[in-house]
C-alpha positions as a Markdown table, in Angstrom:
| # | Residue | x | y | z |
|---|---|---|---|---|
| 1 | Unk | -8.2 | 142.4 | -22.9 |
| 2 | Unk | -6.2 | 145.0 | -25.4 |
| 3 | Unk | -6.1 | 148.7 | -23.7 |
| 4 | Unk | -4.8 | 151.8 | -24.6 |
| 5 | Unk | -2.5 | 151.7 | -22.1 |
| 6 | Unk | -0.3 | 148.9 | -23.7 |
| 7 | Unk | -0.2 | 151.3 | -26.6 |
| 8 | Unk | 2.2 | 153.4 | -24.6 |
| 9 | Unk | 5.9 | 152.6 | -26.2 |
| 10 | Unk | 4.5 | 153.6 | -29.8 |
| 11 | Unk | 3.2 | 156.9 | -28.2 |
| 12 | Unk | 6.1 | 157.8 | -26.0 |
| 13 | Unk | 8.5 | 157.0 | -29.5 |
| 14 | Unk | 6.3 | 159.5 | -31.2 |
| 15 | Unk | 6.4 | 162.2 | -28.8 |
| 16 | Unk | 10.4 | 161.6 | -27.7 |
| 17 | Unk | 11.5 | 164.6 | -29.6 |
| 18 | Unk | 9.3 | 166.8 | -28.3 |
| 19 | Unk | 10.9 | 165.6 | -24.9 |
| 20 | Unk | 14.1 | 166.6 | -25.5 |
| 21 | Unk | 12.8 | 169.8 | -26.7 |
| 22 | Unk | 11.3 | 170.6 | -23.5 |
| 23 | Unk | 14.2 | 169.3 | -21.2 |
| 24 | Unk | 16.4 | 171.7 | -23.7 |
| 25 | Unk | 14.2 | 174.5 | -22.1 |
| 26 | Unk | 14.4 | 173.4 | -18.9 |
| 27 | Unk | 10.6 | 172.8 | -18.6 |
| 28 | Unk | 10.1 | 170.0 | -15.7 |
| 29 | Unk | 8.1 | 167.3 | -15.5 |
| 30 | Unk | 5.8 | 168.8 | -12.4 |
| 31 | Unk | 5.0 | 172.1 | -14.4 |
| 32 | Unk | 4.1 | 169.8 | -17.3 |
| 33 | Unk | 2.1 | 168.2 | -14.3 |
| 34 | Unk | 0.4 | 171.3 | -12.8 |
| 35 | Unk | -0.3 | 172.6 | -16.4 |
| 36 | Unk | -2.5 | 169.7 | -17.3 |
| 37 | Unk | -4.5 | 169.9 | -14.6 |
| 38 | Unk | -4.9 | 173.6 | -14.4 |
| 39 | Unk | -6.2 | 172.9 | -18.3 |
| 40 | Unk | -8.4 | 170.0 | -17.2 |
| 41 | Unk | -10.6 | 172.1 | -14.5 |
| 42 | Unk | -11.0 | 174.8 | -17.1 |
| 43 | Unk | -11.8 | 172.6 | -19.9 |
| 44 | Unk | -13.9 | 171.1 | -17.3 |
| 45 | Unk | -15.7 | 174.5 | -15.9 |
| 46 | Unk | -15.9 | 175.6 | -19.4 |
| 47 | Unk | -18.0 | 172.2 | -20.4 |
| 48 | Unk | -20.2 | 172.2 | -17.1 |
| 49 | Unk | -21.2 | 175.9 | -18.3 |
| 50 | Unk | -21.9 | 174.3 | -21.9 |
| 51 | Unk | -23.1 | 170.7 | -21.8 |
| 52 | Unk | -25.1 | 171.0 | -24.2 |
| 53 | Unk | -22.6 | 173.5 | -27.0 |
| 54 | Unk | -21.5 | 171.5 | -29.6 |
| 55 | Unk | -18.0 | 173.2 | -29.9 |
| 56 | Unk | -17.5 | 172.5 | -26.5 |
| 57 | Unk | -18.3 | 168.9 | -27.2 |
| 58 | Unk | -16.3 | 168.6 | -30.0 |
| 59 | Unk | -13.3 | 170.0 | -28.3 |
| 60 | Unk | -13.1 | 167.4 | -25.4 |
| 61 | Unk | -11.9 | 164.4 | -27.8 |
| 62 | Unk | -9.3 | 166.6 | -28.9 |
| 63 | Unk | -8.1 | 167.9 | -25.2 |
| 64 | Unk | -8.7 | 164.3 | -24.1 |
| 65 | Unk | -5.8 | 163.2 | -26.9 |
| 66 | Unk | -3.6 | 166.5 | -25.4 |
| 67 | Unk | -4.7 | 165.6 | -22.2 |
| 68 | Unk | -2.8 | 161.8 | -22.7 |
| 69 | Unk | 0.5 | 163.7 | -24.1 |
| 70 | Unk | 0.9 | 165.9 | -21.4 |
| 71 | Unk | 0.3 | 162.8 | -18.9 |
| 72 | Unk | 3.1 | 160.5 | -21.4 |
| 73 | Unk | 5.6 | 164.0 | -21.7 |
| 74 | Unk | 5.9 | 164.5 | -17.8 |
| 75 | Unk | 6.3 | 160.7 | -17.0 |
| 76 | Unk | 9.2 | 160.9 | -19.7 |
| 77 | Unk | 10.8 | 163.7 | -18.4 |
| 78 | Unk | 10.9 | 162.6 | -15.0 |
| 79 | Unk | 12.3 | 159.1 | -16.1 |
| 80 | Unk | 14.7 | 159.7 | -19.2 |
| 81 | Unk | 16.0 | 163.0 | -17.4 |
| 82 | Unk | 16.4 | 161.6 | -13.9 |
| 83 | Unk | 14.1 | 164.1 | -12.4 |
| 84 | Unk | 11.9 | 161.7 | -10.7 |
| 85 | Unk | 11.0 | 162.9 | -7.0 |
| 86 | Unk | 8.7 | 162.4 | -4.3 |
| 87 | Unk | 6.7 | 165.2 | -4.6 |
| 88 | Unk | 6.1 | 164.5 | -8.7 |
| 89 | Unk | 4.8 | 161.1 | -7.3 |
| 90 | Unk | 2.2 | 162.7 | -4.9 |
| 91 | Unk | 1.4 | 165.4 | -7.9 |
| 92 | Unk | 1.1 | 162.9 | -10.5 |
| 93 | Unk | -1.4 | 160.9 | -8.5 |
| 94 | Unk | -3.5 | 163.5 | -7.0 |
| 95 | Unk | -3.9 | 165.6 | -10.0 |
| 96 | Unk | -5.0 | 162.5 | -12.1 |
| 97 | Unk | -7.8 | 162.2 | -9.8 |
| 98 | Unk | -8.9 | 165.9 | -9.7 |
| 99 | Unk | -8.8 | 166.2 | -13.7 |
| 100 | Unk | -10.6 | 162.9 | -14.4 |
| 101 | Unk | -13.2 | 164.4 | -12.2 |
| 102 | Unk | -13.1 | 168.2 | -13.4 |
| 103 | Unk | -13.0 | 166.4 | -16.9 |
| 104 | Unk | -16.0 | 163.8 | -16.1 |
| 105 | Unk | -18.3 | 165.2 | -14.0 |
| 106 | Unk | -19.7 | 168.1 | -16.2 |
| 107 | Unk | -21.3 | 165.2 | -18.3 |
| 108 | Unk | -24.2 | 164.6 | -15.8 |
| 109 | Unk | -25.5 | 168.3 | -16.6 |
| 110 | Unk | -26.2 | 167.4 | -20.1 |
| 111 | Unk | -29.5 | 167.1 | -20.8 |
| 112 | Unk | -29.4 | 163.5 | -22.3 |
| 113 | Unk | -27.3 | 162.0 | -19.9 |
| 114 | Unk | -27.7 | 160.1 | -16.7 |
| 115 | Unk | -26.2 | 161.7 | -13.8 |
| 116 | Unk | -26.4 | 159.2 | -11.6 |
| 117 | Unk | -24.2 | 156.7 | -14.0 |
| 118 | Unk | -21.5 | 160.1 | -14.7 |
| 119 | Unk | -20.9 | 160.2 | -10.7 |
| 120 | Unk | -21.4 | 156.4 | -10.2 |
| 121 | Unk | -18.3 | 156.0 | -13.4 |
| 122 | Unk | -16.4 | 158.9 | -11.4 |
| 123 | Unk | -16.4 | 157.3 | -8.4 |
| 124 | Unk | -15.6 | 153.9 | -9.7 |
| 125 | Unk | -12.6 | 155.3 | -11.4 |
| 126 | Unk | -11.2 | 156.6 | -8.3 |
| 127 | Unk | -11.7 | 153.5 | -6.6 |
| 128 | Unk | -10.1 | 152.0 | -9.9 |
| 129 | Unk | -7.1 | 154.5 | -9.1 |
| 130 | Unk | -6.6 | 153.1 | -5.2 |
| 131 | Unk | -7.1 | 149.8 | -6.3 |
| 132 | Unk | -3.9 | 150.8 | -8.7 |
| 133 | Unk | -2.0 | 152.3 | -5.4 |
| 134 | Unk | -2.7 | 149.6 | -2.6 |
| 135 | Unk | -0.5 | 147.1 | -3.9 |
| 136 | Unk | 2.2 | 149.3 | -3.4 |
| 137 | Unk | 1.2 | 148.8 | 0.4 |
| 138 | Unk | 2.2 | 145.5 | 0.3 |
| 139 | Unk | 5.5 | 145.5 | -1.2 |
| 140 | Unk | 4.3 | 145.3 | -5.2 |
| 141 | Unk | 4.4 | 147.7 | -7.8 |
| 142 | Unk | 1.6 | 150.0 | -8.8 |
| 143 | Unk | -0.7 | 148.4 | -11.1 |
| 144 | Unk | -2.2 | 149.9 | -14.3 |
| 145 | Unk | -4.5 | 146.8 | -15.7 |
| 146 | Unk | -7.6 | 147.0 | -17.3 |
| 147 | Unk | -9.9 | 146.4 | -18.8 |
| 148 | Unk | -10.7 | 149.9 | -18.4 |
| 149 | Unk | -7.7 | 152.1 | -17.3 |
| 150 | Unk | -7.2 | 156.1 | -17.5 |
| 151 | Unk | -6.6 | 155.8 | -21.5 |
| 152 | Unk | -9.7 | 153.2 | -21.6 |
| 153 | Unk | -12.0 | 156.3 | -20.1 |
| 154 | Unk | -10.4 | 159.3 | -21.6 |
| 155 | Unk | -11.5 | 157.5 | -25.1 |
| 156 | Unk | -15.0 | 156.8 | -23.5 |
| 157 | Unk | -15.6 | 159.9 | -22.5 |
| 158 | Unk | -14.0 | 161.6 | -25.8 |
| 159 | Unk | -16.9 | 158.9 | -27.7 |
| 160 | Unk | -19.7 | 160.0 | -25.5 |
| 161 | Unk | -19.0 | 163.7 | -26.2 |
| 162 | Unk | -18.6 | 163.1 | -30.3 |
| 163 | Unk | -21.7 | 161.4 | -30.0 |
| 164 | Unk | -23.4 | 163.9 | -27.8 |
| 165 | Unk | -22.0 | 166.6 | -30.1 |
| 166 | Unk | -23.6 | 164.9 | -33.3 |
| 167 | Unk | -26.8 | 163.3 | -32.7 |
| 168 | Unk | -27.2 | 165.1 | -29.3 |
| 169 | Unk | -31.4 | 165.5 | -29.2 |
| 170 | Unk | -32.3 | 162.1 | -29.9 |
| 171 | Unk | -33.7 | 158.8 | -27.9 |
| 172 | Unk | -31.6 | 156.5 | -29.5 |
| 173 | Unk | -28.1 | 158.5 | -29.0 |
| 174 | Unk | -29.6 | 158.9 | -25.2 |
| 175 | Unk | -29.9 | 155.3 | -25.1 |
| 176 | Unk | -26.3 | 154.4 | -26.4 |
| 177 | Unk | -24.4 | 157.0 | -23.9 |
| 178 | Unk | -26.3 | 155.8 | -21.3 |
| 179 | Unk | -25.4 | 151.7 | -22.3 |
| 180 | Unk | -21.8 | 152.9 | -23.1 |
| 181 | Unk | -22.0 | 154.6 | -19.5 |
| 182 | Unk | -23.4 | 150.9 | -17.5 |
| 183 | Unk | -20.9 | 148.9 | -19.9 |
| 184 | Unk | -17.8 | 151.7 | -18.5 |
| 185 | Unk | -19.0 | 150.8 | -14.7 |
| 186 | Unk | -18.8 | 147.2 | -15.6 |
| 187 | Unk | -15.4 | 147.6 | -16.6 |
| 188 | Unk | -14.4 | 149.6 | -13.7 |
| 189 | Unk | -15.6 | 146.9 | -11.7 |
| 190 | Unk | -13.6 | 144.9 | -13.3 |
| 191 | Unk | -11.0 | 146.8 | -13.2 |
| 192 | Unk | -10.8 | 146.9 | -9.4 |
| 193 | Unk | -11.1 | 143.8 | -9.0 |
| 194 | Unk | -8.2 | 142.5 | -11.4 |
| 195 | Unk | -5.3 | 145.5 | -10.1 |
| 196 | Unk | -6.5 | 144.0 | -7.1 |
| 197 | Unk | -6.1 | 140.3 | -7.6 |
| 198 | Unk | -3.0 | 140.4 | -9.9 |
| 199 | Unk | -1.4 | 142.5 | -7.1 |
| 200 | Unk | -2.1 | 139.7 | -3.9 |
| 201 | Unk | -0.9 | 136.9 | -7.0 |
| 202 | Unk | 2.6 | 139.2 | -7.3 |
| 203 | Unk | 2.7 | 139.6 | -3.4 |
| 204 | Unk | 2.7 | 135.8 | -2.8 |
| 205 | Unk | 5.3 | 135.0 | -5.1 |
């Protein structure tokens, strides 16, 4: 299955210049790090505050699409500019994690969603995140497969919220989020599962 993730060269060609910008002003990789997550718990506070605001709605698409930048800029910086480290590692992981959940989790206070499914997709995704770091364990890369990676959910979530925005106080658009929400912790399933199986097929070989 096609993900957003495999979309990655065309982005990172498209945001190079900017790259070298950055590196010219000695911005690094782990303050690009920080940054984004400091900007996800706000975006997130500011969203759990408003759940229901339309402008708040219609801004988290938009972060969501800043959001990926960022996440593509500091993985460049590290990697093109030899500033790769330990402690980038540890940050990169650990703030994923804490902005997908500052980011996601705000979505069960709106009035037309299920909460239950926003914590049960939550907590799926960071399973979806260790199932990415175990192979590592066992002598294999990390994996990033889908079918429904960090790119995969950051578009989810920036759908639900357009939607939500839109056509907010209605059964039908309750309906849809909540299916898009069941179909996501399908995925997620899924998800785990294949990081999971393709990292024991790498390990054998």
């Amino acid at each position: 299955m096609v993900t957003i993730y495999q979309l990655k060269g065309q982005f990172q060609d498209i945001l190079r210049p900017l790259v070298h910008k950055l590196h010219a002003r000695q911005i690094t990789p782990n303050q690009v790090t920080i940054y984004t997550c400091l900007a996800s718990v706000w975006v997130g506070m500011m969203l759990l505050l408003l759940p229901s605001s339309r402008a708040m709605l219609l801004f988290i698409p938009f972060f969501m699409f800043i959001r990926m930048a960022l996440n593509a800029i500091d993985g460049m910086l590290a990697k093109e500019f030899n500033q790769q480290s330990n402690l980038g590692a540890v940050l990169n992981e650990i703030t994923d994690v804490v902005s997908d959940m500052a980011l996601y989790l705000p979505f069960a206070a709106h009035p037309e969603v299920n909460g239950v499914a926003v914590v049960a997709v939550v907590m799926l995704a960071i399973l979806s995140e260790m199932a990415g770091l175990i192979p590592v364990l066992i002598g294999v890369k990390r994996r990033f497969d889908g079918p429904m990676g960090k790119s995969d959910r950051a578009f989810v979530f920036g759908l639900v919220a357009l939607l939500l925005a839109f056509f907010g106080k209605s059964i039908l658009i309750t309906f849809i989020v909540n299916g898009i929400f069941i179909i996501t912790l399908l995925l997620l399933i899924g998800t785990v599962v294949n990081r999971l199986y393709l990292a024991l097929v790498e390990s054998s070989r």
